[in-house]
SETISE-894568 format. One record per atom (N, C-alpha, C, O): residue in one letter; x, y, z. Coordinates in steps of 0.02 Angstrom, whole numbers, plus 50000, padded with zeros to 5 digits. Layout:
AXYZ...
***
This chain:
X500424994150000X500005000050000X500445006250000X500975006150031X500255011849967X500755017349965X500115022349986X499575022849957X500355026550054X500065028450098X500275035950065X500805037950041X499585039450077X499635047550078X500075050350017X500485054950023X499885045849936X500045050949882X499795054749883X499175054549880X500225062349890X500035069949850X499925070749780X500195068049731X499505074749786X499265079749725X498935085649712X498515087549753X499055089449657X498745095649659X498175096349624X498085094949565X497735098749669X497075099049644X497035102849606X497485106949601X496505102949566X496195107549476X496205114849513X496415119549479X495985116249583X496145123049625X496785126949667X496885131549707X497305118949611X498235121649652X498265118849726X498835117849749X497705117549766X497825113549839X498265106549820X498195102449775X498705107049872X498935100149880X498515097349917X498235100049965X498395089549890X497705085349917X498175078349917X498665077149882X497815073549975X498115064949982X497445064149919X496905066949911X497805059149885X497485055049837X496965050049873X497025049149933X496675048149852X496215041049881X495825040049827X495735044749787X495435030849813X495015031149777X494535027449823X494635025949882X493835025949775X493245025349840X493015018349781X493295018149726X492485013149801X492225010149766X491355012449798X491275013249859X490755013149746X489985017349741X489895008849734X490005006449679X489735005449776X489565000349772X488374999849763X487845001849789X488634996349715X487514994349685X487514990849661X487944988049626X486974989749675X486324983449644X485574984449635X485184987449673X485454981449582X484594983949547X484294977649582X484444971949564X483944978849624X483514973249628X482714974049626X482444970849580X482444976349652X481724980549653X481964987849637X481604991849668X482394990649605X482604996749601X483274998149631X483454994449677X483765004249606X484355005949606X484525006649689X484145010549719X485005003549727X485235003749792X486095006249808X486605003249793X486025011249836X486745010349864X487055008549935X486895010649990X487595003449916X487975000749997X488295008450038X488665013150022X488035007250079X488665012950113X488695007450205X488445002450232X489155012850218X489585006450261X489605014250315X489465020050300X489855011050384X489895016450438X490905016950440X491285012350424X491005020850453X491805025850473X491805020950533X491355018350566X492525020550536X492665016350586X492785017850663X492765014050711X492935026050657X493045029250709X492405037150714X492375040150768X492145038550678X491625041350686X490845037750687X490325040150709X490915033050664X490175029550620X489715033050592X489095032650594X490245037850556X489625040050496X489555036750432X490065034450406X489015036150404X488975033650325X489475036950271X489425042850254X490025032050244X490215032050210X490255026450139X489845021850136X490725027150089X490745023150032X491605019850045X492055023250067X491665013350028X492315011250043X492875016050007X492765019249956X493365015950036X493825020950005X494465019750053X494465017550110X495055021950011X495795020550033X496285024849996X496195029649960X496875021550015X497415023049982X497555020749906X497165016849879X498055023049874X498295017649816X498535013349832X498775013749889X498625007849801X498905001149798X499625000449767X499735004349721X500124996349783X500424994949751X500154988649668X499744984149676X500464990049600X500114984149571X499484987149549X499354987249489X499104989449590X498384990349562X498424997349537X498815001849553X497734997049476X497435002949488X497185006949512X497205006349574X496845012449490X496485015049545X495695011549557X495405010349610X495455010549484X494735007249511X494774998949532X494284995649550X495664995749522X495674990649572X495764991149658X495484987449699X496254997149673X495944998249740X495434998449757X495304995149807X494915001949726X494235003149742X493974998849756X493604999049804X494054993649723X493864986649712X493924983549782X493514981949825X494724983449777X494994980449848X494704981849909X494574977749952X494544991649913X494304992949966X493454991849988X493164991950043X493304991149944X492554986249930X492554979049978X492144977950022X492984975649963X493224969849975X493304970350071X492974967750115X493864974650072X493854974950160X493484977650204X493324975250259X493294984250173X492834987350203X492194984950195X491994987150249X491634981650168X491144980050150X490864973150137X490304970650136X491594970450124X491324964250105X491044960350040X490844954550034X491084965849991X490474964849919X491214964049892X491714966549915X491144959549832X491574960849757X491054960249689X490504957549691X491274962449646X490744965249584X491164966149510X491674963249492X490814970549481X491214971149419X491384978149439X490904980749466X491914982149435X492054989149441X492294992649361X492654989749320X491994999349352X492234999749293X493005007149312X493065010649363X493465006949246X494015008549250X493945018049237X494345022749237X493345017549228X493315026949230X492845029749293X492275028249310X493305034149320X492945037449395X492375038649357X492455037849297X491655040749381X491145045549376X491075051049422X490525053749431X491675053049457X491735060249476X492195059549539X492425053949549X492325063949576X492625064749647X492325069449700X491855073449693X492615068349744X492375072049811X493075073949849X493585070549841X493055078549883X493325080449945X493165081750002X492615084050015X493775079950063X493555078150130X494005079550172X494485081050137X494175080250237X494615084250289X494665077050329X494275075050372X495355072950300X495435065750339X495635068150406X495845073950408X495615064550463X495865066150522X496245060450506X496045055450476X496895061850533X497785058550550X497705054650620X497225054950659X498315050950626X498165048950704X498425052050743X498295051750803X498995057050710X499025062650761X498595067550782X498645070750834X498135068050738X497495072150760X497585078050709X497235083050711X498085077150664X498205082450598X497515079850547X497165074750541X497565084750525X496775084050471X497265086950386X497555092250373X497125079050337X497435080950282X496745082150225X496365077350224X496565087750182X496245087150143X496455081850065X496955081350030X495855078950066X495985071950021X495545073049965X494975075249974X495835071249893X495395069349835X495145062549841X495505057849858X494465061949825X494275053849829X494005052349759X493445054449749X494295049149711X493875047749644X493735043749649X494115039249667X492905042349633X492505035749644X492235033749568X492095036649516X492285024149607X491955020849555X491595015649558X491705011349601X491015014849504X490605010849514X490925005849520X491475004449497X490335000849575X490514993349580X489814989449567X489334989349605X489874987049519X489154984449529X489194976649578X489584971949566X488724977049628X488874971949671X488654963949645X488114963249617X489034958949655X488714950949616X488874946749677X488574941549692X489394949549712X489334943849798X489444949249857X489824954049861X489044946949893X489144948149976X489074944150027X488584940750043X489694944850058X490034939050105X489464939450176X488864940550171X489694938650214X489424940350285X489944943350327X489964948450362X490534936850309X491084937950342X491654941750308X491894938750260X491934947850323X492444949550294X493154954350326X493134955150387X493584956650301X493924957050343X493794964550398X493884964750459X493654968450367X493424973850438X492524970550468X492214973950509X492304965650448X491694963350465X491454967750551X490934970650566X491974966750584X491794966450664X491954974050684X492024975350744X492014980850620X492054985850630X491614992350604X491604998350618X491344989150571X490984993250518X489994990150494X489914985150460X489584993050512X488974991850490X488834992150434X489344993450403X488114991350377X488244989850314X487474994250309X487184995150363X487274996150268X486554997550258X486554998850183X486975002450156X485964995050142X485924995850071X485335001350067X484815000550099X485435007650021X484975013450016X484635014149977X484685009649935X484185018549963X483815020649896X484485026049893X484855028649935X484415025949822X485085034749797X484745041049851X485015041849906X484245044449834X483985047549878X484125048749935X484285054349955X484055041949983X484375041750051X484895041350075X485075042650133X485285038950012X486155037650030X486415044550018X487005045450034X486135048849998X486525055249979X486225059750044X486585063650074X485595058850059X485595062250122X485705057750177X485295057350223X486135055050177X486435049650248X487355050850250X487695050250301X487575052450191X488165056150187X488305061350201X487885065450184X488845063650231X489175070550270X489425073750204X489415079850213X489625072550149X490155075650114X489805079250055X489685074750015X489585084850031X489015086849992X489165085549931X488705085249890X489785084649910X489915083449842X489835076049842X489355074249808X490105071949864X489675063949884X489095065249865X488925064849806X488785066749907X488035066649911X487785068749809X487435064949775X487995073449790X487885073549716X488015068849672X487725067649619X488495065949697X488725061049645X488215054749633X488025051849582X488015053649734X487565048049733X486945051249694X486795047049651X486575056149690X486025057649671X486035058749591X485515059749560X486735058449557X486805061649493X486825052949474X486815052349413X486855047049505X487305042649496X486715039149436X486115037849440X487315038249371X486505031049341X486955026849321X487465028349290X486685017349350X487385013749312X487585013649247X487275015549198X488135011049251X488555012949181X488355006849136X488545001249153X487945007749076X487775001349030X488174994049020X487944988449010X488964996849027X489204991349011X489994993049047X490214998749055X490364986549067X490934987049117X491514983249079X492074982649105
***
Protein backbone atom coordinates (compact mmCIF):
# COMPACT_ATOMS: atom_id res chain seq x y z
CA UNK A 1 0.00 0.00 0.00
CA UNK A 2 1.49 3.45 -0.71
CA UNK A 3 0.11 5.69 1.96
CA UNK A 4 -0.74 9.50 1.56
CA UNK A 5 0.07 10.17 -2.36
CA UNK A 6 0.05 13.98 -3.00
CA UNK A 7 -1.49 15.94 -5.49
CA UNK A 8 -2.53 19.13 -6.81
CA UNK A 9 -5.87 19.81 -7.13
CA UNK A 10 -7.61 21.51 -10.47
CA UNK A 11 -7.72 24.60 -7.50
CA UNK A 12 -3.55 24.32 -6.97
CA UNK A 13 -4.36 22.70 -3.22
CA UNK A 14 -2.14 20.03 -2.41
CA UNK A 15 -4.60 17.07 -1.65
CA UNK A 16 -3.78 12.97 -0.35
CA UNK A 17 -5.03 10.99 -3.26
CA UNK A 18 -7.58 8.20 -2.37
CA UNK A 19 -9.98 6.22 -4.46
CA UNK A 20 -13.51 5.05 -3.20
CA UNK A 21 -15.57 2.02 -4.69
CA UNK A 22 -20.03 3.46 -5.18
CA UNK A 23 -20.88 0.05 -4.56
CA UNK A 24 -24.99 -1.14 -6.31
CA UNK A 25 -27.37 -3.32 -7.11
CA UNK A 26 -30.83 -3.22 -9.06
CA UNK A 27 -32.99 -5.37 -7.44
CA UNK A 28 -36.56 -3.90 -6.95
CA UNK A 29 -34.81 -0.66 -7.99
CA UNK A 30 -31.31 1.18 -7.87
CA UNK A 31 -29.54 0.75 -4.17
CA UNK A 32 -26.53 2.06 -2.72
CA UNK A 33 -24.06 0.14 -0.07
CA UNK A 34 -22.67 2.58 2.27
CA UNK A 35 -20.84 1.28 5.22
CA UNK A 36 -20.22 3.27 8.75
CA UNK A 37 -16.40 5.17 9.47
CA UNK A 38 -14.68 3.25 11.72
CA UNK A 39 -13.91 5.84 14.18
CA UNK A 40 -16.76 8.25 13.73
CA UNK A 41 -19.66 5.91 12.40
CA UNK A 42 -20.77 8.00 9.93
CA UNK A 43 -22.05 6.71 6.49
CA UNK A 44 -19.58 6.40 4.21
CA UNK A 45 -18.51 4.61 0.63
CA UNK A 46 -15.38 2.24 0.85
CA UNK A 47 -12.35 4.18 0.10
CA UNK A 48 -8.43 4.10 0.67
CA UNK A 49 -5.18 4.60 -0.35
CA UNK A 50 -3.42 3.52 -3.67
CA UNK A 51 -2.21 0.23 -4.04
CA UNK A 52 0.85 -1.01 -4.98
CA UNK A 53 0.22 -3.17 -8.59
CA UNK A 54 -3.23 -1.94 -8.76
CA UNK A 55 -5.14 0.59 -10.25
CA UNK A 56 -7.04 3.00 -9.10
CA UNK A 57 -10.55 1.44 -9.78
CA UNK A 58 -8.66 -1.88 -8.57
CA UNK A 59 -8.12 -0.37 -5.19
CA UNK A 60 -11.54 0.61 -5.15
CA UNK A 61 -12.27 -2.69 -5.75
CA UNK A 62 -10.02 -3.93 -3.04
CA UNK A 63 -11.40 -1.42 -0.69
CA UNK A 64 -14.91 -2.76 -1.40
CA UNK A 65 -13.57 -6.04 -0.50
CA UNK A 66 -12.29 -5.03 3.20
CA UNK A 67 -14.34 -2.54 4.05
CA UNK A 68 -17.72 -4.01 2.99
CA UNK A 69 -17.35 -7.17 2.11
CA UNK A 70 -19.06 -7.05 -1.62
CA UNK A 71 -16.86 -7.85 -4.87
CA UNK A 72 -18.52 -6.95 -8.33
CA UNK A 73 -17.59 -5.79 -11.63
CA UNK A 74 -15.89 -2.19 -11.18
CA UNK A 75 -15.54 -0.07 -14.14
CA UNK A 76 -11.98 1.71 -15.01
CA UNK A 77 -13.38 5.37 -15.40
CA UNK A 78 -14.12 7.47 -12.11
CA UNK A 79 -17.72 9.10 -12.48
CA UNK A 80 -16.55 12.04 -10.49
CA UNK A 81 -14.76 12.93 -7.06
CA UNK A 82 -15.27 14.40 -3.77
CA UNK A 83 -13.36 16.09 -1.10
CA UNK A 84 -12.91 15.61 2.60
CA UNK A 85 -10.77 16.85 5.77
CA UNK A 86 -9.14 13.13 6.78
CA UNK A 87 -8.28 13.22 10.43
CA UNK A 88 -4.44 11.71 10.99
CA UNK A 89 -3.68 9.78 14.09
CA UNK A 90 -1.97 12.52 15.22
CA UNK A 91 -5.02 14.42 15.20
CA UNK A 92 -3.61 16.47 11.96
CA UNK A 93 -6.46 16.80 9.42
CA UNK A 94 -5.13 16.18 5.64
CA UNK A 95 -7.51 17.43 2.86
CA UNK A 96 -8.04 14.39 0.42
CA UNK A 97 -9.21 13.87 -3.30
CA UNK A 98 -11.47 10.76 -3.43
CA UNK A 99 -12.26 9.54 -7.12
CA UNK A 100 -15.00 7.13 -7.12
CA UNK A 101 -16.11 4.16 -8.90
CA UNK A 102 -18.80 2.15 -9.72
CA UNK A 103 -18.98 -1.33 -8.41
CA UNK A 104 -21.69 -3.12 -9.43
CA UNK A 105 -22.26 -5.61 -6.59
CA UNK A 106 -22.58 -9.83 -7.67
CA UNK A 107 -21.35 -11.24 -4.04
CA UNK A 108 -21.71 -10.38 -0.47
CA UNK A 109 -19.93 -12.21 2.10
CA UNK A 110 -21.16 -11.95 5.69
CA UNK A 111 -17.85 -12.42 6.84
CA UNK A 112 -15.12 -10.10 5.89
CA UNK A 113 -12.16 -8.60 6.86
CA UNK A 114 -13.17 -5.24 8.75
CA UNK A 115 -16.62 -7.35 9.31
CA UNK A 116 -16.41 -6.71 13.28
CA UNK A 117 -15.91 -2.84 12.61
CA UNK A 118 -18.04 -1.36 10.37
CA UNK A 119 -22.06 -1.64 9.79
CA UNK A 120 -23.53 -2.04 6.27
CA UNK A 121 -26.91 -0.51 5.15
CA UNK A 122 -28.16 -0.84 1.42
CA UNK A 123 -30.07 2.69 0.32
CA UNK A 124 -32.39 4.11 -2.09
CA UNK A 125 -29.84 6.94 -4.07
CA UNK A 126 -32.04 9.50 -2.45
CA UNK A 127 -31.26 8.34 1.02
CA UNK A 128 -27.70 7.51 0.60
CA UNK A 129 -26.95 11.04 -0.41
CA UNK A 130 -28.83 12.44 2.44
CA UNK A 131 -27.13 9.92 4.96
CA UNK A 132 -23.67 11.21 3.74
CA UNK A 133 -21.66 14.10 5.39
CA UNK A 134 -19.70 15.11 2.28
CA UNK A 135 -21.99 17.35 -0.16
CA UNK A 136 -20.19 16.67 -3.16
CA UNK A 137 -20.65 12.77 -2.32
CA UNK A 138 -23.95 13.31 -1.78
CA UNK A 139 -24.24 14.71 -5.69
CA UNK A 140 -22.57 12.20 -7.10
CA UNK A 141 -24.88 9.59 -5.33
CA UNK A 142 -27.96 11.52 -6.58
CA UNK A 143 -26.41 12.32 -10.15
CA UNK A 144 -25.40 8.51 -10.08
CA UNK A 145 -27.00 6.21 -13.18
CA UNK A 146 -25.24 2.74 -13.77
CA UNK A 147 -22.90 2.58 -16.39
CA UNK A 148 -24.47 0.27 -19.39
CA UNK A 149 -21.59 -1.74 -19.78
CA UNK A 150 -18.14 -2.61 -17.66
Amino acid sequence: MIKQQMMIDADGQEVGQQYAALPFRDREGLEILLITSRETQRWVIPKGWPMERKTAAGAAATEAWEEAGVKGEVTETAIGAYRYDKVLKKGESLRCRVDVFPLRVLVQTISWPESDQRTLKWFKPSEAADAVAEPELAELIRAFTPPARF
